[in-house]
py3Dmol code that shows the C-alpha trace and the ligand (Angstrom):
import py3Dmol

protein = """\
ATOM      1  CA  UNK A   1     232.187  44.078 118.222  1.00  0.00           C
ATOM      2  CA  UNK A   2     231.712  47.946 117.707  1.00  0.00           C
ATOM      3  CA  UNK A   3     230.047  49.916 119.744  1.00  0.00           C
ATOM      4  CA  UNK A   4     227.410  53.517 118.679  1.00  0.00           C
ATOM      5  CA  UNK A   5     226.162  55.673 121.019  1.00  0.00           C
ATOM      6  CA  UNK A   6     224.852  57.541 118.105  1.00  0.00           C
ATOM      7  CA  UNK A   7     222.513  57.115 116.050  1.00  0.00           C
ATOM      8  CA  UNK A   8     223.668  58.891 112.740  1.00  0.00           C
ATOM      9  CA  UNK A   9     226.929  56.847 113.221  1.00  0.00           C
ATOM     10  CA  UNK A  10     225.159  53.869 113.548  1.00  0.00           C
ATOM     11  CA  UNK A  11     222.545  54.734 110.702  1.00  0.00           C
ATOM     12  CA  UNK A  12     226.039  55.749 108.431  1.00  0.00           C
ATOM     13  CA  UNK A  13     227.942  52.564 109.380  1.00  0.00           C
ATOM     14  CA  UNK A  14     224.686  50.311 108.830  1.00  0.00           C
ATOM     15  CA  UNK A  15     224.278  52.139 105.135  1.00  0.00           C
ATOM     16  CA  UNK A  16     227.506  51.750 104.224  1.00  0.00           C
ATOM     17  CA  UNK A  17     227.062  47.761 104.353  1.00  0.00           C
ATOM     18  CA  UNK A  18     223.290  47.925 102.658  1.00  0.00           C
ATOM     19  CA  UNK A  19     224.719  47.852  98.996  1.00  0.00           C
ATOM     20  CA  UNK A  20     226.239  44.425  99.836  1.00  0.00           C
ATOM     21  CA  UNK A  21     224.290  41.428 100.432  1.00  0.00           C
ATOM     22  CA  UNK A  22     224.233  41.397 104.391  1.00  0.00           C
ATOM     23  CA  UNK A  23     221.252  40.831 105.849  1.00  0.00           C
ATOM     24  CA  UNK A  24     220.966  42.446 109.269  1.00  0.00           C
ATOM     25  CA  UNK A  25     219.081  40.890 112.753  1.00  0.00           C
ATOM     26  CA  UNK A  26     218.181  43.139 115.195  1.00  0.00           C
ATOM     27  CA  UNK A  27     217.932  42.591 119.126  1.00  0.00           C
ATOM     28  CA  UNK A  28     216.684  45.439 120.959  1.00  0.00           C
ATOM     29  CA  UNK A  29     216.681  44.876 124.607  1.00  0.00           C
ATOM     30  CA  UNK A  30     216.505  46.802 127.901  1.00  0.00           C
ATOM     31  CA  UNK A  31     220.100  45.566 129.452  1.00  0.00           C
ATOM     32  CA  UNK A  32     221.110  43.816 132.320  1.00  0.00           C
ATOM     33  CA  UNK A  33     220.996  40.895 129.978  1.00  0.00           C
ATOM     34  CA  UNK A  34     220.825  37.238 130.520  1.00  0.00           C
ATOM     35  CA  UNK A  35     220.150  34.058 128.519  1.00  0.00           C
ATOM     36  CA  UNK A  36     217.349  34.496 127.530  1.00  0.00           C
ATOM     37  CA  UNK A  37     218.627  37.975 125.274  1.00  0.00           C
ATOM     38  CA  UNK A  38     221.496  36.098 124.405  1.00  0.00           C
ATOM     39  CA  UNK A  39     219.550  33.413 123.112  1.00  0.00           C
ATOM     40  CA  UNK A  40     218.130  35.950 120.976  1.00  0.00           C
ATOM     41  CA  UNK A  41     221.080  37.645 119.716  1.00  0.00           C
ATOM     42  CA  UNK A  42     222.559  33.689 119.536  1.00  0.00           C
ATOM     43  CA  UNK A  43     219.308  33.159 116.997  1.00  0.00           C
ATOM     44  CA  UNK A  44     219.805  36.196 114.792  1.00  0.00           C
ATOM     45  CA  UNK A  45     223.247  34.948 114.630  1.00  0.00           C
ATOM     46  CA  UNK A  46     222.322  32.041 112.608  1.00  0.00           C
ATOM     47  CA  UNK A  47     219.636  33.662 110.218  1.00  0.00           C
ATOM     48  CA  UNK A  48     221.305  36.928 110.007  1.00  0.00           C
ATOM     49  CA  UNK A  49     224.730  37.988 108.282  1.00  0.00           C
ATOM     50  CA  UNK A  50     225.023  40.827 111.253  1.00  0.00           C
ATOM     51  CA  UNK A  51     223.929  40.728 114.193  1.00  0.00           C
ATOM     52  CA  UNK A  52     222.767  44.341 116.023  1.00  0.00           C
ATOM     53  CA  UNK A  53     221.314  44.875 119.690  1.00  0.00           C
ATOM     54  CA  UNK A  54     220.367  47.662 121.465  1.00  0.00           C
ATOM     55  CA  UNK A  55     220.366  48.116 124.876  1.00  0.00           C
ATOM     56  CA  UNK A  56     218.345  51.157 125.816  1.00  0.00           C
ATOM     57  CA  UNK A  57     215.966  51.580 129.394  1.00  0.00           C
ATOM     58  CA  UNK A  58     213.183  53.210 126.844  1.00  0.00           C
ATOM     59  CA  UNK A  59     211.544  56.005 129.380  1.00  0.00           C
ATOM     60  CA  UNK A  60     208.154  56.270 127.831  1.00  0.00           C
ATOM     61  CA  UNK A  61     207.115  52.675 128.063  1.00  0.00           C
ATOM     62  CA  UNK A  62     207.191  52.840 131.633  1.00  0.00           C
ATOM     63  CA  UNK A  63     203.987  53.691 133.463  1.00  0.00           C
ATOM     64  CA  UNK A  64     205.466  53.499 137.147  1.00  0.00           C
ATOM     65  CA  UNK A  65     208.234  56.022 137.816  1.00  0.00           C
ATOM     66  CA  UNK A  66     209.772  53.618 140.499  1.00  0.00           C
ATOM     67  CA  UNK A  67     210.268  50.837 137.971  1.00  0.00           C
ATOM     68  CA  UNK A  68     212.103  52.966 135.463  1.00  0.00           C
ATOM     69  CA  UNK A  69     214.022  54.324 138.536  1.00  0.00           C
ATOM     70  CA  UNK A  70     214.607  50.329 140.285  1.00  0.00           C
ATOM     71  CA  UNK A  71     215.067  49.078 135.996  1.00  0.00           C
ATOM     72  CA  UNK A  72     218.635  47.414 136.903  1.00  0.00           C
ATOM     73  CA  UNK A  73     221.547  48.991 134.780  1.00  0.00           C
ATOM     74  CA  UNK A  74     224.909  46.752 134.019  1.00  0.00           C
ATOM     75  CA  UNK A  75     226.716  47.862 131.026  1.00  0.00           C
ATOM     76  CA  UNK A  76     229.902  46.911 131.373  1.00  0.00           C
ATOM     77  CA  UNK A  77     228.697  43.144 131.832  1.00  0.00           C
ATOM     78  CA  UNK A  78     226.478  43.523 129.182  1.00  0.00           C
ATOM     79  CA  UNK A  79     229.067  44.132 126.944  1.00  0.00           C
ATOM     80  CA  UNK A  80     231.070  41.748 127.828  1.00  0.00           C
ATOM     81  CA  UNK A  81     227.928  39.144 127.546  1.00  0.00           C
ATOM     82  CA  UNK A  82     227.377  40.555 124.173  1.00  0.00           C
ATOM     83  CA  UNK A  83     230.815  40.003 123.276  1.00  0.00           C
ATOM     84  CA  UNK A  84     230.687  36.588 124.007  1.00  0.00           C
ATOM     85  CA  UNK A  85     227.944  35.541 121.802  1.00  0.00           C
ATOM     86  CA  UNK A  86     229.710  37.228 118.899  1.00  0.00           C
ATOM     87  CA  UNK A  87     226.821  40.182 118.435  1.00  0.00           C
ATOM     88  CA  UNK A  88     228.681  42.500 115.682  1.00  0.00           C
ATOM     89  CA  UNK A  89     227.081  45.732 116.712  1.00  0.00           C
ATOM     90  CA  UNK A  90     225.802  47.359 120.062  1.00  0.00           C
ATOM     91  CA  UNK A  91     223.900  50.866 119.808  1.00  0.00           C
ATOM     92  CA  UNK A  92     223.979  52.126 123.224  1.00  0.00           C
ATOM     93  CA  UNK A  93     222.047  55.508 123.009  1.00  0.00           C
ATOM     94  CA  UNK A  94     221.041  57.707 125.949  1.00  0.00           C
ATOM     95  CA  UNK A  95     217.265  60.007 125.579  1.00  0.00           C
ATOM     96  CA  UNK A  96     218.345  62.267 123.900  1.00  0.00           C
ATOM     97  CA  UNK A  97     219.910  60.259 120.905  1.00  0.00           C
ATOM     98  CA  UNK A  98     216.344  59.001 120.147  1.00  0.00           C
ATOM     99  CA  UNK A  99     214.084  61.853 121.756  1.00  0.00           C
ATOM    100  CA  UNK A 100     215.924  64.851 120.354  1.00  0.00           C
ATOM    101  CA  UNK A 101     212.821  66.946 120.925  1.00  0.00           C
ATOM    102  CA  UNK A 102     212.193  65.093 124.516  1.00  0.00           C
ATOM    103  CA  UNK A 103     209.775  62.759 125.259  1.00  0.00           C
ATOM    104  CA  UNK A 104     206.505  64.588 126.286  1.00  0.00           C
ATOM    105  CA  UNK A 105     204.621  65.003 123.329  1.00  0.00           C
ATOM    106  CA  UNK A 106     205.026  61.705 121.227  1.00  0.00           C
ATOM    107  CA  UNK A 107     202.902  60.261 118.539  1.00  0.00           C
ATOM    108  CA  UNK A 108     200.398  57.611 119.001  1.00  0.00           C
ATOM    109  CA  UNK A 109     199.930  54.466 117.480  1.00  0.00           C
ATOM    110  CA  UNK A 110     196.364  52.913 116.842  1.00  0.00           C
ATOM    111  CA  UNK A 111     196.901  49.232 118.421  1.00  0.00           C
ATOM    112  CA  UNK A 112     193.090  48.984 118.881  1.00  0.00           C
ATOM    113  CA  UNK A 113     191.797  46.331 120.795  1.00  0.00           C
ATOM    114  CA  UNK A 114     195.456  45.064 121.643  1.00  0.00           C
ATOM    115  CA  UNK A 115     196.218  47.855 123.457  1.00  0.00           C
ATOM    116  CA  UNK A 116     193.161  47.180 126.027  1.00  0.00           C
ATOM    117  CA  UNK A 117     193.537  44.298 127.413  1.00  0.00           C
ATOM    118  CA  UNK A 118     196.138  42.223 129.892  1.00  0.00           C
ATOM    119  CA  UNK A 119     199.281  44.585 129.672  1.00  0.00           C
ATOM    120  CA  UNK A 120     197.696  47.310 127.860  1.00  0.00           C
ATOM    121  CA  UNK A 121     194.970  47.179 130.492  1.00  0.00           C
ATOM    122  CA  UNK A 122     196.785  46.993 133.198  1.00  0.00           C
ATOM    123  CA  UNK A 123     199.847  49.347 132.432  1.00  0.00           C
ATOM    124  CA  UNK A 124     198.342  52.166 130.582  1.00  0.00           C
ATOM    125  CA  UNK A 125     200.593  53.620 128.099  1.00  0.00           C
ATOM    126  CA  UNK A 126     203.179  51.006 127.944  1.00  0.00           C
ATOM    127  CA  UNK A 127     202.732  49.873 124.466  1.00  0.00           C
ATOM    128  CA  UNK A 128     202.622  53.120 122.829  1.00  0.00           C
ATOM    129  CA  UNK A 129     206.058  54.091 124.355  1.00  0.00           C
ATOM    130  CA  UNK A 130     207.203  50.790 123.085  1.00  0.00           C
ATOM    131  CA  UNK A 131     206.245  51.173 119.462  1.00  0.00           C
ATOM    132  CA  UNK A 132     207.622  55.196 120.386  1.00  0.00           C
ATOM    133  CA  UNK A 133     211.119  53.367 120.689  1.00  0.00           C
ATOM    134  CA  UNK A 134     210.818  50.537 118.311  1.00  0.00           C
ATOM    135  CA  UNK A 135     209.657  52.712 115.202  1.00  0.00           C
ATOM    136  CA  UNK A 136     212.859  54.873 116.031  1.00  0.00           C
ATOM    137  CA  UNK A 137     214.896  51.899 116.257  1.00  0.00           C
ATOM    138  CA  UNK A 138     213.846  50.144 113.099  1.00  0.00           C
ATOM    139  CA  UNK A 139     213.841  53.257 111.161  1.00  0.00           C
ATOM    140  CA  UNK A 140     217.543  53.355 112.249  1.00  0.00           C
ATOM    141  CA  UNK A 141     218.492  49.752 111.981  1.00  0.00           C
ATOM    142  CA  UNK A 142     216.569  48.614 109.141  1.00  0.00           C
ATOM    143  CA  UNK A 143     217.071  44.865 110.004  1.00  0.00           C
ATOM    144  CA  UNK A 144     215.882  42.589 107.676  1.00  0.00           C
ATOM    145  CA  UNK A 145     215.072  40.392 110.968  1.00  0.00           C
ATOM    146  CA  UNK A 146     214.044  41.354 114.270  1.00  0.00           C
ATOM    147  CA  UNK A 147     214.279  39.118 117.500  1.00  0.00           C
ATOM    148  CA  UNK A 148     211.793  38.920 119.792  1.00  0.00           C
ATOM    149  CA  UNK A 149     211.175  37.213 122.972  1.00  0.00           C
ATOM    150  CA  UNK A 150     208.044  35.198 123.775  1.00  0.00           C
ATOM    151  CA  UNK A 151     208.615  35.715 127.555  1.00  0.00           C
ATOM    152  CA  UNK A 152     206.540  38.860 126.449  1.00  0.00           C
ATOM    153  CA  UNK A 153     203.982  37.726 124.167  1.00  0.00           C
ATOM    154  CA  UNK A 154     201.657  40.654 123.777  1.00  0.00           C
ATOM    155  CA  UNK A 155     204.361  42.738 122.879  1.00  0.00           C
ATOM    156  CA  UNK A 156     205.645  40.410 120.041  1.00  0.00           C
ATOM    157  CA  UNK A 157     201.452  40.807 118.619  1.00  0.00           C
ATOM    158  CA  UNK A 158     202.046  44.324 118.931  1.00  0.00           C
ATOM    159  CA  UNK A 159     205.177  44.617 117.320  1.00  0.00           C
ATOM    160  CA  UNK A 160     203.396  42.310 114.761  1.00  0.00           C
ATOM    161  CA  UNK A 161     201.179  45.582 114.295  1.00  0.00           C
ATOM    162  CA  UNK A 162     203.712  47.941 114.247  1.00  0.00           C
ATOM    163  CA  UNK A 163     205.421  46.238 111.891  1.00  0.00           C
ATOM    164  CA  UNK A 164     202.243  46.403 108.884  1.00  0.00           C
ATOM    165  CA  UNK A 165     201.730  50.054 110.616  1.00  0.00           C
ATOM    166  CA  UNK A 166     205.128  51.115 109.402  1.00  0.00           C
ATOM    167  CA  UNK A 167     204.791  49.198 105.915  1.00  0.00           C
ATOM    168  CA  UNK A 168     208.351  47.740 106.050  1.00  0.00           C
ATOM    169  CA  UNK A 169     210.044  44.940 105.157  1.00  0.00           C
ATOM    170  CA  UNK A 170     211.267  43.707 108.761  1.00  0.00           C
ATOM    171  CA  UNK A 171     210.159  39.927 109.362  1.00  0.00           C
ATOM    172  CA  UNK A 172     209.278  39.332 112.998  1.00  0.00           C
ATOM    173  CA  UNK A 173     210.905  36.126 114.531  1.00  0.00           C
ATOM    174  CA  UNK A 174     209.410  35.368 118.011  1.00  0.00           C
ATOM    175  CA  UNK A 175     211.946  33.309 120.170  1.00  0.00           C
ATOM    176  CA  UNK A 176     211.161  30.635 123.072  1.00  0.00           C
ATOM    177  CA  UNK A 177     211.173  32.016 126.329  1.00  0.00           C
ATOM    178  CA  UNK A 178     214.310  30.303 128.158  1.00  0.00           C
ATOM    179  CA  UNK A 179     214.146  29.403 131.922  1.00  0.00           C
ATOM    180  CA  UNK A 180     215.304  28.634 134.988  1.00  0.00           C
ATOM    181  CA  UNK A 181     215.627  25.252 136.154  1.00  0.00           C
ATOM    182  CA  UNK A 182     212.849  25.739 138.583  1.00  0.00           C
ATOM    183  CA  UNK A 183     210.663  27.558 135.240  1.00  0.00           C
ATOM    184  CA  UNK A 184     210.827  30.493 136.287  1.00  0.00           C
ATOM    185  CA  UNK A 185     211.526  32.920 133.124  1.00  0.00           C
ATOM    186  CA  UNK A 186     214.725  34.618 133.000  1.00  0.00           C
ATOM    187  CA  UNK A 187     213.723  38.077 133.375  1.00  0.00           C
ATOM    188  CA  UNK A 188     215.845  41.138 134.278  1.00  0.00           C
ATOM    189  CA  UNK A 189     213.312  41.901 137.071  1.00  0.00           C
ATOM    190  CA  UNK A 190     214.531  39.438 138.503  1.00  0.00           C
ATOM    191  CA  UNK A 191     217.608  40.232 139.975  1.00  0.00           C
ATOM    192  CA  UNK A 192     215.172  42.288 142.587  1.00  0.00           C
ATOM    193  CA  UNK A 193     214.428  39.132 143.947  1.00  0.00           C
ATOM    194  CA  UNK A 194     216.018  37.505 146.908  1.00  0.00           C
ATOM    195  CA  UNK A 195     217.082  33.988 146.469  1.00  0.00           C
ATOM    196  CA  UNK A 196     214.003  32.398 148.151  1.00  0.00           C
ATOM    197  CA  UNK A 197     212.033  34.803 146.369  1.00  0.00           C
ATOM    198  CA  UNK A 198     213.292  33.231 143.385  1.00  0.00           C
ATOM    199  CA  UNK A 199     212.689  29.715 144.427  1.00  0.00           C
ATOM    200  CA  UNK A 200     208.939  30.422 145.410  1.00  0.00           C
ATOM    201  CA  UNK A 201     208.509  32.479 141.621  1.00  0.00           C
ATOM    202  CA  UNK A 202     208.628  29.232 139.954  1.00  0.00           C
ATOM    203  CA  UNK A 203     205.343  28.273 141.330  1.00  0.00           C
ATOM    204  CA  UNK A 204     204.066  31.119 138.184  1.00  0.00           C
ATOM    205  CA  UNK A 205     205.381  28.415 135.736  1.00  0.00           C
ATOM    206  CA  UNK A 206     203.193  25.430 137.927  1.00  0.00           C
ATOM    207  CA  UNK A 207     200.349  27.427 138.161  1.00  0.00           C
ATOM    208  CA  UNK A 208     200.787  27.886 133.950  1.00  0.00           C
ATOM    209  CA  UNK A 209     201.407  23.762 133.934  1.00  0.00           C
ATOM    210  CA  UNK A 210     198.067  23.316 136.036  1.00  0.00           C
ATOM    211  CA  UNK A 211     196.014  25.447 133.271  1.00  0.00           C
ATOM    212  CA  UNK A 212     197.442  23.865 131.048  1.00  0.00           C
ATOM    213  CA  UNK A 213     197.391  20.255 132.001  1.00  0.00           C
ATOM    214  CA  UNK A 214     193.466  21.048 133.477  1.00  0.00           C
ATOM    215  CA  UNK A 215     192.445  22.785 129.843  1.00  0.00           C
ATOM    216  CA  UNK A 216     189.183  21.007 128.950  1.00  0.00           C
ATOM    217  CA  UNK A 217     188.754  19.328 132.258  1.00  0.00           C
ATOM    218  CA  UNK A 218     186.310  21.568 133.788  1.00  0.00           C
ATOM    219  CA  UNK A 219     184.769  24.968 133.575  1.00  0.00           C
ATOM    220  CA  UNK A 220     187.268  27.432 131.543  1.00  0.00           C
ATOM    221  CA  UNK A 221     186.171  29.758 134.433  1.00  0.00           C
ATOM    222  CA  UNK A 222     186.744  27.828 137.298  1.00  0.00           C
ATOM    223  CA  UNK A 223     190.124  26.705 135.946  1.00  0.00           C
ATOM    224  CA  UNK A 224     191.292  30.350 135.962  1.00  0.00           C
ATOM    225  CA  UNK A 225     189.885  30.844 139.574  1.00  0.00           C
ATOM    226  CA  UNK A 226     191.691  27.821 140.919  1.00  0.00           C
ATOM    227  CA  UNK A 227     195.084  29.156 139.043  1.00  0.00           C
ATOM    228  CA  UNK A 228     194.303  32.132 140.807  1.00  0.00           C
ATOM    229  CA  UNK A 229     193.760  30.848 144.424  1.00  0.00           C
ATOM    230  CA  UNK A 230     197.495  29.193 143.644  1.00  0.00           C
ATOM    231  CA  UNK A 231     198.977  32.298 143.016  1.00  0.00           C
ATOM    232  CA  UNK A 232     197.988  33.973 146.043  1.00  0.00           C
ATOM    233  CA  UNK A 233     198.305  30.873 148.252  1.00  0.00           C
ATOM    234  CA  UNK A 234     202.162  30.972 147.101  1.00  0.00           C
ATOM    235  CA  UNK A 235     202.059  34.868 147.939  1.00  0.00           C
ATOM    236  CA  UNK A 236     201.332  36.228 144.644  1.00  0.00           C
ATOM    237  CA  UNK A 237     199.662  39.364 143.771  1.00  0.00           C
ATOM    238  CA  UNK A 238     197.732  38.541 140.743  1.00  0.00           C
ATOM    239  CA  UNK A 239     197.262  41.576 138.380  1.00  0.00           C
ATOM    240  CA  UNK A 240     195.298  38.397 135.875  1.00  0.00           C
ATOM    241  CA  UNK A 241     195.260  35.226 134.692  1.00  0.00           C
ATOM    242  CA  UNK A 242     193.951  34.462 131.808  1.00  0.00           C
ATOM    243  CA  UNK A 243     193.285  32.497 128.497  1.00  0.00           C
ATOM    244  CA  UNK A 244     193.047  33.791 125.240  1.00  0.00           C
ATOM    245  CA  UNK A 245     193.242  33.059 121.833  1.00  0.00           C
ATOM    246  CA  UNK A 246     197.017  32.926 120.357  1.00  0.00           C
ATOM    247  CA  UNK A 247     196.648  35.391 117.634  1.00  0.00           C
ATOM    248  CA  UNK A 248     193.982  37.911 118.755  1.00  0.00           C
ATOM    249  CA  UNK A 249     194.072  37.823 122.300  1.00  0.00           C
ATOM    250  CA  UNK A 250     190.690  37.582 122.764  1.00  0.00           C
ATOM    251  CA  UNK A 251     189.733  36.652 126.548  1.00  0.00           C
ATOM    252  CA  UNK A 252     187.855  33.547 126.613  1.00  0.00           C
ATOM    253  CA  UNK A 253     185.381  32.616 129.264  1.00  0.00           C
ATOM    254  CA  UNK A 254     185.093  29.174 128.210  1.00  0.00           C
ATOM    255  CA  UNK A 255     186.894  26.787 125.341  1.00  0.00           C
ATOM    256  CA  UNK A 256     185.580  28.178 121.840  1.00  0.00           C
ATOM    257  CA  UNK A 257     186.993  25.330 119.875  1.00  0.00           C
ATOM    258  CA  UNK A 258     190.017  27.119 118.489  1.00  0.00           C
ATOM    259  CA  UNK A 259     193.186  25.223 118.779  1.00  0.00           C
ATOM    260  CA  UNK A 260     195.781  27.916 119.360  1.00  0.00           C
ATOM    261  CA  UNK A 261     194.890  29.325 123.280  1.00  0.00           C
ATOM    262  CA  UNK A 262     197.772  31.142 125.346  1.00  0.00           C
ATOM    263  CA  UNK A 263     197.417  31.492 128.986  1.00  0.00           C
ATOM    264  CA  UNK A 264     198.676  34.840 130.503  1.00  0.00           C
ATOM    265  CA  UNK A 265     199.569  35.831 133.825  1.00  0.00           C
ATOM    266  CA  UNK A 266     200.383  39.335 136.066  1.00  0.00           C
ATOM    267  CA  UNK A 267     201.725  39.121 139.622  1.00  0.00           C
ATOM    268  CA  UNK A 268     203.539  40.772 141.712  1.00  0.00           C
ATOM    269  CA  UNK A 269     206.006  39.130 144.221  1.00  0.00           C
ATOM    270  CA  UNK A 270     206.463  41.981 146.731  1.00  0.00           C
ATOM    271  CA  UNK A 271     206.687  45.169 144.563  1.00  0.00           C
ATOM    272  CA  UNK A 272     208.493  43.023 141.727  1.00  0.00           C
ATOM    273  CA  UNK A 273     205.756  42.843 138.865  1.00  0.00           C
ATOM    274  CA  UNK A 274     206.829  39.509 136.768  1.00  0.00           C
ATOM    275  CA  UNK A 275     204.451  38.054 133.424  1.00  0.00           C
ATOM    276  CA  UNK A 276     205.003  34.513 131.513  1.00  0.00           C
ATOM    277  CA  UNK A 277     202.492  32.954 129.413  1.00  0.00           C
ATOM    278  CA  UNK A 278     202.159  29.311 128.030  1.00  0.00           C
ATOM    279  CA  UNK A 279     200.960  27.852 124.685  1.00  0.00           C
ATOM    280  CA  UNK A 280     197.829  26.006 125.023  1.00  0.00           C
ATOM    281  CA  UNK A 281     196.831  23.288 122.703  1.00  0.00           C
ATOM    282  CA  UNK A 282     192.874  22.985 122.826  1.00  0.00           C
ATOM    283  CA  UNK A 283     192.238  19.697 121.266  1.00  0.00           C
TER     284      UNK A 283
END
"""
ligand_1 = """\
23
AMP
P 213.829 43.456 127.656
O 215.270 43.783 127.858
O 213.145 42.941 128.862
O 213.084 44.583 126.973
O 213.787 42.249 126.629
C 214.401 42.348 125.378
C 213.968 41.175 124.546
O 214.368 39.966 125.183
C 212.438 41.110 124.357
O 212.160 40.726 123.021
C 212.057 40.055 125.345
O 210.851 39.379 125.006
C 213.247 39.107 125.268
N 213.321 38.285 126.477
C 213.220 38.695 127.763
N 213.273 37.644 128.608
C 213.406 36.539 127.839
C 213.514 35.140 128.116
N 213.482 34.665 129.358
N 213.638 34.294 127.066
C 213.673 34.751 125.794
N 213.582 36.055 125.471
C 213.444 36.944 126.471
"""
view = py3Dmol.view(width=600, height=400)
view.addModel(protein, "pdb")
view.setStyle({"model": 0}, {"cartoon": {"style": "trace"}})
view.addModel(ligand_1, "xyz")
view.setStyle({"model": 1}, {"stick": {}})
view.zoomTo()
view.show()
């Protein structure tokens, strides 16, 4: 496994194996990895002749302070994690390797409606620093492939978007979200939590189960209301829950007939903010 902190290296190394027939997967991730990005790095593995991730705390997708500041940092296991897996290449960059000229001033991306609702609603800003860091890092990488995690499926639609913004040739493959045993999705955020913390958070996976096991039973409205009440009985925060279609995101009120629906849910456990979603077959 070799290791770039910078990105002409990287971008040098990378160009050097273009001429042969390599295809390259790409994993960018935030650190303080677990399963679930090593079951990303573990699926570019088999569709990709080299495997890159990234592991970069990307400042300008964060819209509180105090999460950037409480984002958990553990390189030295990550590396080893990433080692074990067999990843070929880790880029490891700090700011200034990808915001030379800073980071207050950045272009914008037109996500339209995407970019309003649920996450982009609800942490303004977020998704334009995330296409800020992905168009840097796919101009760099150039992966034929990039990983993506379900666990956060707006982002994937918007990454979607990025990718016919930019006009490349990167093909977007959107991974299952793994889990604990209790559901709970493995998330980095939540190594914040205590154990019993933990233990209670699987009741966001139930509370998914009851939408989705309840879809078409009554009211779409009152369904979401009742998921609600769960949440905050179980001493949730709810930020939303909601069900939209799969590929637009469009909130529904009540079932419109289309079979691909995707319930999404917000909440905070304490000050730990934690999102999942669930596949919803309306039919
Ligand atoms: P992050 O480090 O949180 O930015 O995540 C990096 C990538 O890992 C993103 O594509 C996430 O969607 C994906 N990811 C995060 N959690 C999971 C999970 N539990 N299962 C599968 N993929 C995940």
């Amino acid at each position: 496994m070799i290791i770039f902190k910078h990105a002409n290296t990287l971008s040098r190394y990378l160009h050097s194996l273009r001429n042969s027939d390599t295809t390259i997967g790409f994993v960018p991730t935030m650190g303080a990895l677990h399963a679930g990005h090593l079951s990303l790095v573990e699926k570019s593995k088999v569709q990709s002749g080299l495997t890159v991730c990234s592991i970069f705390v990307n400042p300008t997708q964060f819209n509180d302070p105090n999460d950037y500041k409480k984002y958990p940092v553990e390189l030295d296991k990550d590396i080893q994690k990433l080692e074990s897996v067999g990843t070929d290449i880790v880029f490891i960059p700090d700011a200034a390797e990808l915001y030379p000229g800073g980071h207050s001033d950045l272009e914008r991306y037109d996500l339209g409606y995407l970019e309003t609702v649920l996450e982009g609603k609800f942490r303004p800003g977020h998704f334009q620093g995330v296409c800020q860091v992905m168009s840097r890092l796919l101009r760099l990488v150039e992966p034929d492939t990039l990983f993506m995690g379900q666990k956060d499926y707006q982002q994937s639609l918007v990454i979607a978007e990025l990718l016919k913004i930019m006009k490349g040739n990167t093909k977007l493959v959107v991974v299952p979200t793994v889990r604990e045993s209790n559901g709970l999705a493995l998330s980095s955020r939540n190594m914040r939590l205590s154990v019993d913390e933990r233990t209670n958070a699987g009741n966001i996976f139930q509370t998914l189960r009851f939408v989705k096991n309840n879809l078409g039973s009554k009211p779409l409205a009152e369904l979401k209301s009742q998921a609600s009440s769960l949440l905050v009985e179980n001493g949730f925060t709810v930020d939303y829950i909601e069900v939209a279609e799969a590929n637009t995101l469009r909130l529904l009120d009540e079932l419109n007939g289309k079979p691909d629906l995707v319930a999404l849910v917000a909440v905070f456990l304490r000050d730990v903010r934690l999102i999942d979603n669930m596949l919803l077959r309306n039919n």
